[in-house]
PATOR-86090 format. One record per residue (C-alpha): residue in one letter; x, y, z; residue number from 0. Coordinates in Angstrom, 3 decimals. Each point is the difference from the previous one (the first is absolute). Last residue first. Layout:
% residues N
PT, A, X, Y, Z, NUM
...
% end
This chain:
% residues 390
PT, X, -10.318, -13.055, -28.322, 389
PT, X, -0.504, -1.096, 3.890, 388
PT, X, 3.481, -1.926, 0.144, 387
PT, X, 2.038, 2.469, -1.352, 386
PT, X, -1.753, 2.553, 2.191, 385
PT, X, 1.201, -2.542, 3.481, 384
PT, X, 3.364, -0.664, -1.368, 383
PT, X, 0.879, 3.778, -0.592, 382
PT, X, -1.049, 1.025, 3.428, 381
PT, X, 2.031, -3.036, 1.192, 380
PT, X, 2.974, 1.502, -1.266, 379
PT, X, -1.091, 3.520, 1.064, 378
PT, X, 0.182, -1.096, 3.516, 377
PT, X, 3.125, -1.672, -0.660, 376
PT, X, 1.369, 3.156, -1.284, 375
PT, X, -0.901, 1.720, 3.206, 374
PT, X, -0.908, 3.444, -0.260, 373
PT, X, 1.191, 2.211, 1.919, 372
PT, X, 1.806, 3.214, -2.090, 371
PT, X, -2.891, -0.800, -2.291, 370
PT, X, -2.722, 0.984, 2.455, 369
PT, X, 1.821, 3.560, 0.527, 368
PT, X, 0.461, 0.568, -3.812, 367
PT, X, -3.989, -0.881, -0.760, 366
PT, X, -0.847, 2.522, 3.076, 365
PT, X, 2.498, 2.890, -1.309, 364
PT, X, -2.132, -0.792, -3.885, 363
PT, X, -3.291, 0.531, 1.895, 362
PT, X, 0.895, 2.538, 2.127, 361
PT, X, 1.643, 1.835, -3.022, 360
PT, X, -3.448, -0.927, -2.167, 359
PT, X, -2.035, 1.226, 2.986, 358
PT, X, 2.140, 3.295, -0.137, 357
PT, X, -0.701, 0.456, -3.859, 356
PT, X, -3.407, -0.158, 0.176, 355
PT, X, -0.719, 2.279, 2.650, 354
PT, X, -1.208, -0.353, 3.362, 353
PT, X, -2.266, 2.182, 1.991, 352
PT, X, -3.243, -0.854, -2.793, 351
PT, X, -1.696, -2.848, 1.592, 350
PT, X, 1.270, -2.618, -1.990, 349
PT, X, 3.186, 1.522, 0.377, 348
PT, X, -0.035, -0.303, 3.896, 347
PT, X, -1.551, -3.484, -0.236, 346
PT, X, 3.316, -1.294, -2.257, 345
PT, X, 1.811, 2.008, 2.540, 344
PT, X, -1.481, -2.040, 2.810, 343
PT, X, 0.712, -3.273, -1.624, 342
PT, X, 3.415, 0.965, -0.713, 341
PT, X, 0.281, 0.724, 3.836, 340
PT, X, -2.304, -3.438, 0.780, 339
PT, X, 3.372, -2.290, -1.951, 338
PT, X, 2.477, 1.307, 1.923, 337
PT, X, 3.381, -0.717, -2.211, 336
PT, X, 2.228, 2.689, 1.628, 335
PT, X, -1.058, 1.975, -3.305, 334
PT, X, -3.393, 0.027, 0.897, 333
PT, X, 1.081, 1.368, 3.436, 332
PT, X, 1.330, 2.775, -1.573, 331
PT, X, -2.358, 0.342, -2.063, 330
PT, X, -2.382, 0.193, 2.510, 329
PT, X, 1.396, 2.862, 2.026, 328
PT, X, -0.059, 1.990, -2.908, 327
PT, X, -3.392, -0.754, -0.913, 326
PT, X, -1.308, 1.160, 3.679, 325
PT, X, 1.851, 3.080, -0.049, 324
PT, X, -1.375, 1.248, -3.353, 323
PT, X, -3.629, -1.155, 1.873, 322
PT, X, 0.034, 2.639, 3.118, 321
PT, X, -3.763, -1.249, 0.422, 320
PT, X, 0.876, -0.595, 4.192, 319
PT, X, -1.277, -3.965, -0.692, 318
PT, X, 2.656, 0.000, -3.168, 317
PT, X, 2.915, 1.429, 2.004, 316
PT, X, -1.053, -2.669, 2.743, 315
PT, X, -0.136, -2.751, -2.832, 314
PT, X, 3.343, 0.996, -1.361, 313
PT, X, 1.416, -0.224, 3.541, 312
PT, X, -0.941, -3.204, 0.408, 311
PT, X, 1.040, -1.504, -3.310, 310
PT, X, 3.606, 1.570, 1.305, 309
PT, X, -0.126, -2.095, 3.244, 308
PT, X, -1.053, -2.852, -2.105, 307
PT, X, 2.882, 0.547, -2.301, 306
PT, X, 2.795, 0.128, 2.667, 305
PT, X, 3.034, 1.704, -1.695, 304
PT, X, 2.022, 1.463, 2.492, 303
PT, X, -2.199, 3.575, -0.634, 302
PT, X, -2.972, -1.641, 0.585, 301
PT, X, 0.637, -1.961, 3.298, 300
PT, X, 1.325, 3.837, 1.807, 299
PT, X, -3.341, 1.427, -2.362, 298
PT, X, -2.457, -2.885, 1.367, 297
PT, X, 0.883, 0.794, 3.803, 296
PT, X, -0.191, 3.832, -0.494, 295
PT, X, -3.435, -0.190, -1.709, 294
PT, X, -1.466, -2.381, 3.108, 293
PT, X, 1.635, 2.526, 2.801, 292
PT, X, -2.204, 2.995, -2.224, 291
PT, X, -3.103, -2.009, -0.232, 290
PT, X, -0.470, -1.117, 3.948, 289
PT, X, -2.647, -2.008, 1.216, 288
PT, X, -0.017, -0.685, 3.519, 287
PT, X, 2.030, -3.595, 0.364, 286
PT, X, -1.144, -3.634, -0.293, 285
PT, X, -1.459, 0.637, -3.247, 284
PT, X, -0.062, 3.261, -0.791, 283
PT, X, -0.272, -0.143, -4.006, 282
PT, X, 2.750, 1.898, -1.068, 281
PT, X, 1.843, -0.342, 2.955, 280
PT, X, -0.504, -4.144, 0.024, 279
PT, X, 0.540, 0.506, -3.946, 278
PT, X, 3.590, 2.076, 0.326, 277
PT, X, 1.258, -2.370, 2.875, 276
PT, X, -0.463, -2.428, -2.528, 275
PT, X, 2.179, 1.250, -3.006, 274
PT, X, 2.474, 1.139, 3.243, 273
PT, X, 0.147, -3.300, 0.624, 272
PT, X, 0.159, -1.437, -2.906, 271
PT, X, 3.209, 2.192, -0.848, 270
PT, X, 1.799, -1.699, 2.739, 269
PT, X, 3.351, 2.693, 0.974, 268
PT, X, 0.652, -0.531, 3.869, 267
PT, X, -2.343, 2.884, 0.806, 266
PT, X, -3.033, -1.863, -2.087, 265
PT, X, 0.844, -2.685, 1.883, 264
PT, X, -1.108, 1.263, 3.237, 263
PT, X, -3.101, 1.524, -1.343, 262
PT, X, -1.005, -3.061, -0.901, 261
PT, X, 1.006, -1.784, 3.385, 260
PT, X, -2.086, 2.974, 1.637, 259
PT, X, -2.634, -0.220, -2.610, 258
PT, X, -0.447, -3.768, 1.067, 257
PT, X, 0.150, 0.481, 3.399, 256
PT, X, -3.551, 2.450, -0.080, 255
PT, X, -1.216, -2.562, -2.026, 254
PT, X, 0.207, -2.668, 2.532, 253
PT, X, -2.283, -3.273, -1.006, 252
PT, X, 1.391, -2.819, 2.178, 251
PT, X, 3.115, -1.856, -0.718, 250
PT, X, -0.182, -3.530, -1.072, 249
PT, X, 1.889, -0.055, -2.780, 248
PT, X, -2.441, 2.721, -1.741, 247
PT, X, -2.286, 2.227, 1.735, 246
PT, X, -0.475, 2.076, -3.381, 245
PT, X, 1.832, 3.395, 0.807, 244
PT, X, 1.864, -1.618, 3.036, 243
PT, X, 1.283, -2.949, -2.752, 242
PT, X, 0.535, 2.425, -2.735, 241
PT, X, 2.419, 2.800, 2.593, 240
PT, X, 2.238, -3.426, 0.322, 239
PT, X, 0.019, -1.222, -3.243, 238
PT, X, 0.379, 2.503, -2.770, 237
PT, X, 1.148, 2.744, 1.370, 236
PT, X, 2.010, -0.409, 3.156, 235
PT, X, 1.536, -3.536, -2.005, 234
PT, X, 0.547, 2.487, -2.642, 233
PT, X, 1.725, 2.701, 1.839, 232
PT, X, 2.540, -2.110, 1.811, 231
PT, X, 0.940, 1.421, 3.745, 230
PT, X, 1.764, -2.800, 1.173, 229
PT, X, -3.169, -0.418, 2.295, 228
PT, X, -2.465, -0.064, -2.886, 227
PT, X, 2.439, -2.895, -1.213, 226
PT, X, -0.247, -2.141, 3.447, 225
PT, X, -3.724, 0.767, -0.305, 224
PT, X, -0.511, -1.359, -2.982, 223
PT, X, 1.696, -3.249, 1.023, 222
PT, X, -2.014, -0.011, 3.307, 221
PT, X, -3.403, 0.760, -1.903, 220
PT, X, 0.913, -2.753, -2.779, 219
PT, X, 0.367, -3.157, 3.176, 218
PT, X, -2.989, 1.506, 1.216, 217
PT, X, -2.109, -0.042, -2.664, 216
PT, X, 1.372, -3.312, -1.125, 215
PT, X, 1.749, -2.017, -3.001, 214
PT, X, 3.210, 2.433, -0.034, 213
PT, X, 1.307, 0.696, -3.513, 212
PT, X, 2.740, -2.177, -0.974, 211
PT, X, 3.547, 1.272, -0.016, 210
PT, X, 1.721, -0.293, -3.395, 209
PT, X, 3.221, 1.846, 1.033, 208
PT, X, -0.461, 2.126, -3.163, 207
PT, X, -3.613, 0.372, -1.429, 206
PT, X, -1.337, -0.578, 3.337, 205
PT, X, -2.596, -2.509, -0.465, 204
PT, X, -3.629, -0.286, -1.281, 203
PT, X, -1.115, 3.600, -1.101, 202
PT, X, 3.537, 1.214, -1.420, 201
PT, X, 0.639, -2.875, -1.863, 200
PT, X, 0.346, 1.568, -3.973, 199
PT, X, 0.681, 3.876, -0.562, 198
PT, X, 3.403, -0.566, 1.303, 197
PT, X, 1.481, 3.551, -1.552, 196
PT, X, -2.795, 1.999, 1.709, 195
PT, X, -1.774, 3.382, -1.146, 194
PT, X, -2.537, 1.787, 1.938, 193
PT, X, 2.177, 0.901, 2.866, 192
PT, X, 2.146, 2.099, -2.128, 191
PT, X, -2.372, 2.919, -1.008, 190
PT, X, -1.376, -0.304, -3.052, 189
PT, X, 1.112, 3.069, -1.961, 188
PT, X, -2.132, 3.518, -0.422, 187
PT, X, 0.623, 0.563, 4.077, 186
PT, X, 0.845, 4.065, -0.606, 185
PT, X, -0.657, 2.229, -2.310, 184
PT, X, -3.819, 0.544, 0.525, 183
PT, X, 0.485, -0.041, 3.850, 182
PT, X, 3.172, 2.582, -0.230, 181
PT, X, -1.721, 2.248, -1.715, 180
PT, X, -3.525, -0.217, 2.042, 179
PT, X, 2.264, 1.078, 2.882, 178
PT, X, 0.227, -2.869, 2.629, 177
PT, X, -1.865, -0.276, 3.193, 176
PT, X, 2.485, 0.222, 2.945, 175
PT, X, 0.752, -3.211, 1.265, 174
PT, X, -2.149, -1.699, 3.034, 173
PT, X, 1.385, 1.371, 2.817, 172
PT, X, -2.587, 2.809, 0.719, 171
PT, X, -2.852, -2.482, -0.577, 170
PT, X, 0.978, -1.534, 3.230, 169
PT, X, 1.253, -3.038, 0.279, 168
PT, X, -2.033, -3.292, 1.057, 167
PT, X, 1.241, -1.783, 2.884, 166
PT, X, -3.345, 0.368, 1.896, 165
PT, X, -2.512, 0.663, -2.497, 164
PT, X, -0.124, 3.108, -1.409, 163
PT, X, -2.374, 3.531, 1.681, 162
PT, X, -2.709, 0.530, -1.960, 161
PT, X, -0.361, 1.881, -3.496, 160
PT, X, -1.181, 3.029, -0.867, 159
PT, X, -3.327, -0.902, -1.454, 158
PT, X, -0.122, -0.020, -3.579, 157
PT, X, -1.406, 3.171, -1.511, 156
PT, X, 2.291, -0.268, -3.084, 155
PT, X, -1.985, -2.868, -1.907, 154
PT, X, 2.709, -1.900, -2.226, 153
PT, X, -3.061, -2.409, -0.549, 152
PT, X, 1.820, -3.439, 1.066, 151
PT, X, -2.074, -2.419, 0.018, 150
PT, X, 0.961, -1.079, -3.474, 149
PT, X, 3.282, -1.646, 1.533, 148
PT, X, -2.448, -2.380, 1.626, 147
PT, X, 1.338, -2.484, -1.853, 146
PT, X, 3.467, -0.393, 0.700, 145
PT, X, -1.446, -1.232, 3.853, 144
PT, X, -2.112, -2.646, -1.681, 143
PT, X, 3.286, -1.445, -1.876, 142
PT, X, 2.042, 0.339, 2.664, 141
PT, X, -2.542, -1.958, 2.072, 140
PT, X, -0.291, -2.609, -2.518, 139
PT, X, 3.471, -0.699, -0.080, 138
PT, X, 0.139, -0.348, 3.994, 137
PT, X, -1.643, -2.819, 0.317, 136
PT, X, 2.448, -1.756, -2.037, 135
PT, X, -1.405, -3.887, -1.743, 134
PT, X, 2.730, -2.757, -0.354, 133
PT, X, -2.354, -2.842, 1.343, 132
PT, X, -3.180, 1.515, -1.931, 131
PT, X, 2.074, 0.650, -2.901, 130
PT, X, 1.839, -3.913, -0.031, 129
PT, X, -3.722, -1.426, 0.544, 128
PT, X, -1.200, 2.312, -2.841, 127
PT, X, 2.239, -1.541, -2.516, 126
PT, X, -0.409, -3.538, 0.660, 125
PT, X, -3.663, 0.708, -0.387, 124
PT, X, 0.717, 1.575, -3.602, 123
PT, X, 2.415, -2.132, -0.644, 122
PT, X, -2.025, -3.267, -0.018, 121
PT, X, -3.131, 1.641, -2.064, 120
PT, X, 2.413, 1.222, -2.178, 119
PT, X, 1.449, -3.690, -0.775, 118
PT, X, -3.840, -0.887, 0.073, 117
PT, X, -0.861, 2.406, -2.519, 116
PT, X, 2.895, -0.869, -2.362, 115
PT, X, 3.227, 2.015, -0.392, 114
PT, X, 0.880, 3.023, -2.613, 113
PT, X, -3.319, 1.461, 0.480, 112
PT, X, 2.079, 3.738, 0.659, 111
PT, X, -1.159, -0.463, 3.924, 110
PT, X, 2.348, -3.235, 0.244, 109
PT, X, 3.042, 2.510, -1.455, 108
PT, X, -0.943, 2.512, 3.033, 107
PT, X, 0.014, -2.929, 2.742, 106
PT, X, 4.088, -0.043, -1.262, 105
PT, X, 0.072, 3.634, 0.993, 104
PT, X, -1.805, 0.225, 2.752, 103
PT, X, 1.314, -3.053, 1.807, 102
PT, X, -1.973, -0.865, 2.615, 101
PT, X, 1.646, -3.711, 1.366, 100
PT, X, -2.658, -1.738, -2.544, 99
PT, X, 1.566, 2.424, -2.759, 98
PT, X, 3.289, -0.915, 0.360, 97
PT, X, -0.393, -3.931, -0.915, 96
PT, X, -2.030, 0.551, -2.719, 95
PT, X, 2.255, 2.824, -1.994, 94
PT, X, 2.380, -3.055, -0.161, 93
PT, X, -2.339, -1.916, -0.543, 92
PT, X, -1.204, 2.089, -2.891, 91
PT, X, 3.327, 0.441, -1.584, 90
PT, X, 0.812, -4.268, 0.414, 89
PT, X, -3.044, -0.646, -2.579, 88
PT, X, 0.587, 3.168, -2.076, 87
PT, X, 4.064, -1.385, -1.108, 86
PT, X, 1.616, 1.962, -2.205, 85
PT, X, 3.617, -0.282, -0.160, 84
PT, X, 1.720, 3.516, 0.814, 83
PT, X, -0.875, 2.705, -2.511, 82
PT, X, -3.720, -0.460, -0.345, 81
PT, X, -2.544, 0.587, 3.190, 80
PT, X, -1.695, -2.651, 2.180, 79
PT, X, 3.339, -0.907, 1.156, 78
PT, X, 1.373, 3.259, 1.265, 77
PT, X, -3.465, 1.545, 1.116, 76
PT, X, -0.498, -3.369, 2.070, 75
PT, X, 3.664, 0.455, 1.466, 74
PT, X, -0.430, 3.781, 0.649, 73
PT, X, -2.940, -1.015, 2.046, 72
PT, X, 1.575, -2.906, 1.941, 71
PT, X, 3.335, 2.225, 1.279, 70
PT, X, -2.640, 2.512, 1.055, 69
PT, X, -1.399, -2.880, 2.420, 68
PT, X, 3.273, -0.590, 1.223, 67
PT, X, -0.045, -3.089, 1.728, 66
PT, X, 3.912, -1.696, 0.198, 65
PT, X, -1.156, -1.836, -3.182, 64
PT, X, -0.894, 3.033, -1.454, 63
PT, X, 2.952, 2.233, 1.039, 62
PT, X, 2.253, -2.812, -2.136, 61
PT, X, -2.233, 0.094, -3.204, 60
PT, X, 0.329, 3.507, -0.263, 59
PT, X, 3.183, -0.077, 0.175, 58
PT, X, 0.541, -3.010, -3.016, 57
PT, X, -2.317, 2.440, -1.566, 56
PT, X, 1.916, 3.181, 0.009, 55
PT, X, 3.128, -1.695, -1.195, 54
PT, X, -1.730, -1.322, -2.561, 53
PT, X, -1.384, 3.576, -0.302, 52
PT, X, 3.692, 1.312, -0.045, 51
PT, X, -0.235, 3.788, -0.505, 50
PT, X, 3.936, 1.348, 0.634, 49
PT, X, 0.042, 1.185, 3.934, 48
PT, X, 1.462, 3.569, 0.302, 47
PT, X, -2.679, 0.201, 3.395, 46
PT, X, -3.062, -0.804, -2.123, 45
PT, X, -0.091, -1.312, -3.485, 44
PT, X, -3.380, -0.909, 0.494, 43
PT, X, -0.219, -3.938, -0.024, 42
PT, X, 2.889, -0.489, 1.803, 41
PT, X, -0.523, 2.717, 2.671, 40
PT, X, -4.131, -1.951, 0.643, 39
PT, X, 1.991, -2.895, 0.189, 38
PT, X, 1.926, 1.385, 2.536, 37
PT, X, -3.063, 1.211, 1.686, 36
PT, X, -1.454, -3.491, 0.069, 35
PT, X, 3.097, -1.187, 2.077, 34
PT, X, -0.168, 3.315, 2.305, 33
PT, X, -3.560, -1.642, 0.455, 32
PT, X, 1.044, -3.469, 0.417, 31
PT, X, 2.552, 0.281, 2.549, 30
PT, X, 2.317, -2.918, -0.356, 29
PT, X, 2.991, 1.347, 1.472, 28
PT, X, 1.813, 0.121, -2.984, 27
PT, X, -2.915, 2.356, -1.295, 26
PT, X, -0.043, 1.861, 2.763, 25
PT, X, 3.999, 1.208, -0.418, 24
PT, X, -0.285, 0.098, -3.971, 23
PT, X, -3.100, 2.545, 1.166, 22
PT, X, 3.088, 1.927, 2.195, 21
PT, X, 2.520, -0.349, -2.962, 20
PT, X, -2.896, 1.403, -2.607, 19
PT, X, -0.765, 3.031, 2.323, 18
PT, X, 3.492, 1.302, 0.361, 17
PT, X, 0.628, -0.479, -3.707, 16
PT, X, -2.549, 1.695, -0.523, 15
PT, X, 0.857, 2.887, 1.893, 14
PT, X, -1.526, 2.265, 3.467, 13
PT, X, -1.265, -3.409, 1.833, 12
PT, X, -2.315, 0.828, 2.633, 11
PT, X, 1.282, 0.621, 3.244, 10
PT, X, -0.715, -2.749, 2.785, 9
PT, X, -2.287, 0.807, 2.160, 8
PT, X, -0.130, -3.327, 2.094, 7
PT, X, -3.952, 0.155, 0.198, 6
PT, X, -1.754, 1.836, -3.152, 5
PT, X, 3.327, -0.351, -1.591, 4
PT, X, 0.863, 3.320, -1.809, 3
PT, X, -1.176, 2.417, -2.717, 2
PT, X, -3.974, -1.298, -0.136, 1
PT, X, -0.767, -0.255, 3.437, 0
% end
């Protein structure tokens, strides 16, 4: 969803200039989170902008009073810290007023003893009304599913696997495995679905033609299903073949149809899917287990840059004891920013299959990744928070 609308798919904007006239557009329109993201411009120097913090402020100010609850954060960080007029009193309610809607960020600054026990007290239920309200079922599944990437043993005497699912290609027309020269030289970039120029508003609205999400099960299935139908790899993915896997809006429990709609977006080009189709395999959920059909789904995810398809193949490497493999697969990955690859290295040299001086690459291609993301603002409050506990 992250390179066009997740319901009008409309492109991306390729400039800055393009991307400033179409916030200009939401902010005329009252929108307060392209009005907050503006701000955000201001304050940065983004898209040729010249840093105006008044500027920034006055924005900020704006996307508050329309709701934004990051629009409140920034303000208490702005006026609890020097630089504009200092005012703690009107910081904290600002910070306040998010954090009993389940801000994590404002609710953050209350956790630092910067508000009184019964100001806390407040948030903190505030907070966990908004998260029980807002709460996925389907998170914690992908989380559970990730971990069971230590079941996999790289055993050989697997049992040749059963017949697919109806719907479900053959292992013949997956892709070819790749050589291991083309694997290690290929996917070392982020592919481009893990970057987005509107980082801001994709979870409530459409980041473009502002649609609100739908308010039911069934109201969501039929406008998933009208994008599954246009053939659109991440509704397939992440939506659709979810709700069978977990019984979600409504549906009942159908794994069998969930690696079907997997599968099918792996063809149309969804590195997820082929990063899951490569545990179900692995692990033979819902299907015989298969080793060889899981390795070929990680390396055509790999070699686009997916980092948790390349975190998978270092641990298979690293399961079969073929550990140079392993560590070059992971520094790859550490260098697409995944934080468990670096970990795994920093294991691998512990245990002797890793030397020095490729944990400190890791390490240093890690550092570079995380710094080609972070969020100024992020580090602005970072700064507020240590200042503060000196």
């Amino acid at each position: 969803m992250a390179d066009t609308c997740p319901f009008c798919r409309t492109s991306s904007p390729d400039s800055g200039a393009a991307a400033l006239a179409l916030i200009q557009k939401r902010v005329d329109a009252k929108d307060p989170v392209a009005t907050q993201r503006l701000a955000c411009a201001y304050y940065n120097r983004d898209y040729g902008l010249q840093q105006d913090v008044p500027r920034a402020v006055e924005l900020w100010t704006e996307a508050a009073r329309l709701g934004d609850l990051d629009a409140h954060g920034m303000l208490g960080c702005i006026y609890w810290r020097k630089g504009v007029q200092q005012d703690v009193a009107r910081g904290i309610r600002h910070w306040e007023r998010a954090t009993i809607q389940g801000h994590p960020e404002s609710r953050d600054m209350f956790m630092k003893g910067l508000v009184t026990k019964a100001q806390y007290a407040e948030a903190l239920r505030g907070y966990q009304n908004a998260l029980e309200e807002t709460r996925s079922h389907q998170l914690g599944r992908i989380t559970a599913i990730m971990s069971q990437e230590d079941a996999n043993n790289g055993s050989s005497d697997v049992q040749p696997p059963l017949a697919p699912p109806p719907g479900v290609p053959a292992a013949d027309q997956l892709q070819k495995p790749v050589t291991e020269e083309e694997l290690m030289s290929s996917g070392l970039e982020l592919h481009e679905s893990f970057t987005c120029p509107l980082q801001r508003g994709m979870w409530e609205t459409c980041p473009f033609c502002r649609t609100s999400f739908p308010d039911s099960d069934a109201a969501a299935l039929a406008l998933v299903q009208k994008r599954v139908d246009a053939k659109d790899p991440k509704a397939t993915t992440e939506h659709l073949a979810w709700a069978y896997y977990n019984g979600g809006y409504g549906l009942q429990k159908d794994i069998p149809r969930a690696i079907e709609l997997w599968t099918e977006a792996a063809r149309l080009g969804d590195l997820d899917a082929h990063c899951i189709l490569g545990i179900m395999y692995c692990n033979g959920e819902g299907v015989r287990q298969d080793v060889a059909r899981c390795i070929r789904h990680w390396q055509q995810a790999a070699i686009q840059g997916h980092p948790e398809s390349r975190l998978m193949l270092g641990a298979h490497e690293y399961d079969i004891r073929n550990y140079g493999l392993a560590v070059r697969h992971w520094m790859i990955a550490a260098k697409l920013g995944c934080e468990n690859s670096l970990n795994s290295i920093k294991d691998m040299f512990m245990e002797g299959h890793a030397t020095k001086a490729q944990y400190a690459e890791a390490l240093r291609g890690y550092q570079n990744a995380l710094e080609e993301t972070r969020s100024h603002l992020r580090e602005e409050a970072k700064t507020i928070l240590l200042n503060k506990s000196d």
